[in-house]
VOVO-648622 format. One record per residue (C-alpha): x negated, y, z. Coordinates in steps of 0.5 Angstrom, whole numbers, plus 2048, in hexadecimal, padded with zeros to 3 digits. Example, Ala and Ser with C-alpha at 12.3 -4.5 7.8 and 13.67 -1.06 7.14 Angstrom:
! residues 2
{{7E7; 7F7; 810}}
{{7E5; 7FE; 80E}}
END
This chain:
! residues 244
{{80B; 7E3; 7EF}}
{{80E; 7DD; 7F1}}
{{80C; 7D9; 7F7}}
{{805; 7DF; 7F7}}
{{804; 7E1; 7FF}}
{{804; 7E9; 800}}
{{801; 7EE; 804}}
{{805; 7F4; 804}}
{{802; 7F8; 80A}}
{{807; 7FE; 80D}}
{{80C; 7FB; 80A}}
{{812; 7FB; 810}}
{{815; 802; 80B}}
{{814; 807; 806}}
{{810; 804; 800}}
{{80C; 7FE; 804}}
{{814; 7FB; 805}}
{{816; 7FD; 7FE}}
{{810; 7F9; 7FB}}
{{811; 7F2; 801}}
{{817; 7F3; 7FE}}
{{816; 7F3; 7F6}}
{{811; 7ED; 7F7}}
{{815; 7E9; 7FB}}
{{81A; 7EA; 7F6}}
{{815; 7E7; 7F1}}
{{815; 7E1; 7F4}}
{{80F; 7E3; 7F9}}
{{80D; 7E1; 801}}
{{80C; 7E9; 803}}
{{809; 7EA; 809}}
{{80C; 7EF; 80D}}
{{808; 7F4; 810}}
{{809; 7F9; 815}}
{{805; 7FC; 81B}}
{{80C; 7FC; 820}}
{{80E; 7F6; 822}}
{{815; 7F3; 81F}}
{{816; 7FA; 81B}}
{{818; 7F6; 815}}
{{81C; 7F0; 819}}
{{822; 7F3; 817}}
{{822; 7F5; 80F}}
{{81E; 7EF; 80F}}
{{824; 7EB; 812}}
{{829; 7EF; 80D}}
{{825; 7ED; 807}}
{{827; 7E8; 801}}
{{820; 7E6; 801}}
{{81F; 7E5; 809}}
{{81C; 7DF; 807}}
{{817; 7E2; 803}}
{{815; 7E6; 808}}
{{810; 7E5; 80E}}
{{80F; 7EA; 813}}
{{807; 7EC; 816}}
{{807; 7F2; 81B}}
{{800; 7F4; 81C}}
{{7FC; 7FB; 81C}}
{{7F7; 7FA; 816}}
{{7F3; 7FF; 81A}}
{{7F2; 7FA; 81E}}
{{7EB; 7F6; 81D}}
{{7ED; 7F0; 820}}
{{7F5; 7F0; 81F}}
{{7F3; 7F0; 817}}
{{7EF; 7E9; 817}}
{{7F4; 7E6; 81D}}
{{7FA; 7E7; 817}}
{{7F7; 7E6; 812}}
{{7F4; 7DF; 814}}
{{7FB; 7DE; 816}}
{{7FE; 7DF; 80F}}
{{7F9; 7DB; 80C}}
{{7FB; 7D6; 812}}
{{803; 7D6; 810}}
{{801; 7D7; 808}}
{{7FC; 7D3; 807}}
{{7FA; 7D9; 802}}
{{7FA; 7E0; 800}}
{{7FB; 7E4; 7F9}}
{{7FC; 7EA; 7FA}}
{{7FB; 7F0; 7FE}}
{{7FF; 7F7; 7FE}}
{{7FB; 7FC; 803}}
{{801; 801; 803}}
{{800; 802; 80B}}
{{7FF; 80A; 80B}}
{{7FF; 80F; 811}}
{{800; 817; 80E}}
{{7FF; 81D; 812}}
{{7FF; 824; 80E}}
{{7FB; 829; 811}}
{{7F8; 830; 80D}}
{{7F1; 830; 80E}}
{{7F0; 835; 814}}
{{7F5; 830; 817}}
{{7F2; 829; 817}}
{{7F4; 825; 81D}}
{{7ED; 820; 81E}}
{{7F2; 81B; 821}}
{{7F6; 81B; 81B}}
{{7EF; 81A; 816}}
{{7ED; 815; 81A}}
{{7F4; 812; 81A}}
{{7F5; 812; 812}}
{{7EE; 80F; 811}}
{{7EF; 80A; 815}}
{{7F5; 807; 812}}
{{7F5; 809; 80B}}
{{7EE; 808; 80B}}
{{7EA; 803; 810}}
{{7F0; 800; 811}}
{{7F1; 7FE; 809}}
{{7E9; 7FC; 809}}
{{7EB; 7F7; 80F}}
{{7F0; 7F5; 80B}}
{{7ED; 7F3; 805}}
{{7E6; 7F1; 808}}
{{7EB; 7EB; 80C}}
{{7F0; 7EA; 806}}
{{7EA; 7E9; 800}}
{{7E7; 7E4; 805}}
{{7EE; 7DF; 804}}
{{7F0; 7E1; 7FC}}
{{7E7; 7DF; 7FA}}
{{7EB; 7D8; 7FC}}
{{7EF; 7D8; 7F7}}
{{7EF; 7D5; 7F1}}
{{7F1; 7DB; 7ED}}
{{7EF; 7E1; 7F3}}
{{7F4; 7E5; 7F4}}
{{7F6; 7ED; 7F3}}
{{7F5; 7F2; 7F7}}
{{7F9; 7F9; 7F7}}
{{7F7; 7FF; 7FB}}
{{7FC; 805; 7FC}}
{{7F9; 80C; 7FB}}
{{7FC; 812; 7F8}}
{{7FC; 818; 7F3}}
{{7F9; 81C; 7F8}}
{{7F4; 818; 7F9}}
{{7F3; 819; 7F0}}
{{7F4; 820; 7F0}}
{{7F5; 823; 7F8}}
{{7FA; 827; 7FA}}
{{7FA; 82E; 800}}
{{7FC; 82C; 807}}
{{7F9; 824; 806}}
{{7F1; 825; 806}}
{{7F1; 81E; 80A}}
{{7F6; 81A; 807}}
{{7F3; 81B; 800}}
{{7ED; 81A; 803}}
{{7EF; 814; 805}}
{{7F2; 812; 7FF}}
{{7ED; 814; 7FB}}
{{7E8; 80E; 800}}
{{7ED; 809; 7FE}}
{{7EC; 80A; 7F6}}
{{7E5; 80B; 7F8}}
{{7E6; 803; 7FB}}
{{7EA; 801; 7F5}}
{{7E5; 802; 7F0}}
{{7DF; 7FF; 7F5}}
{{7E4; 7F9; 7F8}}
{{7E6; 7F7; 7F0}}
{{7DE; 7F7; 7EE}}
{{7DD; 7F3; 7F3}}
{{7E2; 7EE; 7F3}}
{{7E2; 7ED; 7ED}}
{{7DE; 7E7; 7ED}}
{{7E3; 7E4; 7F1}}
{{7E9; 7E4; 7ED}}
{{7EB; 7EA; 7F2}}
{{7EF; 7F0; 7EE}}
{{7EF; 7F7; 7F2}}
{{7F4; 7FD; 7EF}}
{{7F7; 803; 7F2}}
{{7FE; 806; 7F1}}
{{7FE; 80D; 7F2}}
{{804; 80F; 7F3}}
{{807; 816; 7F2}}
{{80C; 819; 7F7}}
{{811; 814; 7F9}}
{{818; 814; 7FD}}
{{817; 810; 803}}
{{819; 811; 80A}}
{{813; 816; 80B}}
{{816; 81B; 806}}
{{81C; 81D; 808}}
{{819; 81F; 80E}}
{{816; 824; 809}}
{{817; 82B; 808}}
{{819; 82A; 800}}
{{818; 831; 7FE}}
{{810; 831; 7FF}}
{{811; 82B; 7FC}}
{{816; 82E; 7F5}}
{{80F; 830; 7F2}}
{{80C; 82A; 7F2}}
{{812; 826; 7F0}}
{{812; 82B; 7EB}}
{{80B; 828; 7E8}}
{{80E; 822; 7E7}}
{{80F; 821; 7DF}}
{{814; 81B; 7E0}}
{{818; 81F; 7E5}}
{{81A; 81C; 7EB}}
{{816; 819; 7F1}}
{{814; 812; 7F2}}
{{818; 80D; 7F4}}
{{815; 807; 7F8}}
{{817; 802; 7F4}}
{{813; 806; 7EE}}
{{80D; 805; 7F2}}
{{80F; 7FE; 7F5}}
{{80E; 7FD; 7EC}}
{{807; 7FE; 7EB}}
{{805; 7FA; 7F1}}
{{80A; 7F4; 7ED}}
{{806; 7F6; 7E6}}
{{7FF; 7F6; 7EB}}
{{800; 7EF; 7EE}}
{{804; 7EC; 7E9}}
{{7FF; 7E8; 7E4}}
{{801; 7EC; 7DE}}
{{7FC; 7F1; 7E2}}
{{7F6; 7EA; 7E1}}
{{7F2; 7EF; 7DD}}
{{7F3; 7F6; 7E2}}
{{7EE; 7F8; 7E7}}
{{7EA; 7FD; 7EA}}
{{7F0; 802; 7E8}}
{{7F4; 807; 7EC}}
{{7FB; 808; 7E8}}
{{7FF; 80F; 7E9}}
{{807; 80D; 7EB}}
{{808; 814; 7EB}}
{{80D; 817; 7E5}}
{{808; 819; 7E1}}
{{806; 81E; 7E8}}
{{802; 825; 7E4}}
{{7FE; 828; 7EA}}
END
């Protein structure tokens, strides 16, 4: 990963943090995304790889903000490798109880604001002499659905839907699109959570415990490394071995 430019949209926490860090670790320039301004200031300043870290705040549900920052990327970098689409919003809500500012909400990020994202990145990485590889978060429920997130799987199933297309028509271009799905995970999100309606699903993982951020931060790494040169259009489950 040295010297490789990244994208790793809402990564100012949780998964998209762990995943910035790892890369910057590698040796990577990663491009710190986050929609509130200075949100990652302070843990960028703490960080061993400061230097490798590159804050950006903009709303990738916003049209106009996405193709102002990432001609702005290009401008500073020069070039870009590798996006991460892990920005997400999820809002669960039984069926009878669905909020349509909360659907349109979910789609516009985990959904348009990701096509935005790739239409504005693959435009730069078709440049490159090598192309680029594209990683696009979903998850297991988006694979196998789950009570309670019609919507966000519904979303999830969309973005394993645009990886499979995006990697079909990329292709041409030396451009890798894959997908992580991952299962349960720890962040910050579940430990707002009521773990015992969570203990039956954690029961189903084979491997025995939840995901930790940096286990999904590893298969980004694997899908942008060059040891992935020859992996597309694939959507690799992070889950434990999830039975749903």
């Amino acid at each position: 990963m040295k010297d490789k430019i990244c994208i790793v949209t809402g990564s100012t926490r949780g998964i998209g943090k762990e995943i910035a860090l790892l890369f910057a670790s590698e040796g990577a320039e990663v491009v710190v995304n986050g929609a509130r301004p200075g949100s990652a200031d302070e843990w960028i300043g703490k960080s061993n790889y400061r230097n490798h870290l590159h804050p950006f705040y903009f709303d990738i549900s916003d049209s106009n903000a996405v193709r102002q920052n990432v001609m702005a990327i290009k401008k500073q970098f020069e070039k870009i490798d590798v996006l991460v689409n892990n920005a997400g919003v999820e809002y669960n809500e039984l069926i009878g109880m669905i909020s349509r500012e909360n659907m349109e909400k979910m789609f516009n990020v985990n959904v348009y604001g990701m096509i935005e994202m790739i239409q504005a990145v693959s435009r730069i990485m078709a440049r490159n002499e090598n192309g680029g590889s594209i990683i696009n978060i979903s998850s297991v429920v988006g694979l196998r659905g789950n009570p309670g997130q019609l919507v966000y799987s519904a979303t999830k199933g969309a973005v394993i839907a645009l990886t499979k297309s995006a990697a079909k028509e990329l292709a041409q271009k030396k451009i890798r699109v894959n997908s992580i799905a991952p299962g349960l995970t720890q962040t910050e999100m579940m430990e707002q959570a009521d773990i015992e309606k969570l203990k039956e699903r954690i029961s189903n993982i084979c491997i025995g415990r939840i995901a930790q951020p940096s286990d999904i931060a590893g298969g980004c790494l694997l899908l942008a490394s060059e040891y992935a040169g020859y992996i597309s259009g694939q959507i690799l489950p992070v889950d434990g071995c999830t039975i749903m």
